[in-house]
N, C-alpha and C positions, 0 to 999 in steps of 0.2 A: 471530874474535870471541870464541872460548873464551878467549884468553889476556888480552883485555880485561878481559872481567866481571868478575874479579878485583880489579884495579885501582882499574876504577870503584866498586864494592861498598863497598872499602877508602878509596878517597877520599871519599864521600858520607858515608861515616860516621864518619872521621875530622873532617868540618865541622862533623857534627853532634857528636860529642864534644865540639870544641871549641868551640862555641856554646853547648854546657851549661855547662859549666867555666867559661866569660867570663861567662855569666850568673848563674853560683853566686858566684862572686866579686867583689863590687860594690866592692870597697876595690881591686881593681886596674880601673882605666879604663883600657882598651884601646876601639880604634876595630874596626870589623867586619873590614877590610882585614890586618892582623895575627892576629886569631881566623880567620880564614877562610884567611889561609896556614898556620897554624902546624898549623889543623888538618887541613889539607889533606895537608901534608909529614908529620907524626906518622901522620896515617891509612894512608898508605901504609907507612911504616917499621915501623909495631908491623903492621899485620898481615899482611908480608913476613915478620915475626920470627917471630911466632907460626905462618906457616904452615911457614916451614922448622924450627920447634922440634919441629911435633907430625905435621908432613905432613900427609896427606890421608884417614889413616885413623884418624884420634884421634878423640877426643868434637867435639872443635869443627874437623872436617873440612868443605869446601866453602865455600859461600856464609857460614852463619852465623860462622864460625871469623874468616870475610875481615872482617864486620861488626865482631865482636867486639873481633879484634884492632885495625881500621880506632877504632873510637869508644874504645879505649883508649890508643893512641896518639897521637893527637888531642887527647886530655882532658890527657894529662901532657905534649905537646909542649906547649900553650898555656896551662899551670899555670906552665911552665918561661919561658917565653915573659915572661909580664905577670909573673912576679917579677922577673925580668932589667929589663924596662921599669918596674917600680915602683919597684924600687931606684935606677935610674940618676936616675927625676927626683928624688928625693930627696935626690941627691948635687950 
């Protein structure tokens, strides 16, 4: 279970990141189903990144670190995400 919570930490908050981000940005319509993968996959990526950049004895060690990196990852996978979708309908 220890090597879960991580995971999970990181994925919860990368949804919620990128639930922020789709909501902060109203001129890209994205559906919930894209916000909720993109941030899903970004939250686990960025706080993968971040815990292998800083480890586990940095400032943003453990749980909070998982978060942080999870909702940051998240927010720029689904930035990344609904530019890619906003451009293409446009084309």
């Amino acid at each position: 279970m220890d090597a879960l919570l991580p995971i999970i930490v990181q994925a919860i908050a990368g949804v919620v990141g990128g639930q922020a981000v789709g909501a902060a940005l109203k001129q890209v319509a994205m559906s919930q189903l894209p916000k909720i993968l993109s941030g899903l996959i970004g939250g686990v990526a960025g706080g993968t990144v971040l815990s292998g950049l800083g480890g586990d004895a940095g400032a943003l060690g453990g749980i909070l670190g998982d978060a942080v990196g999870g909702a940051g990852g998240g927010a720029i996978l689904t930035a990344i995400v609904g530019a890619v979708m906003s451009a293409t309908k446009k084309a």
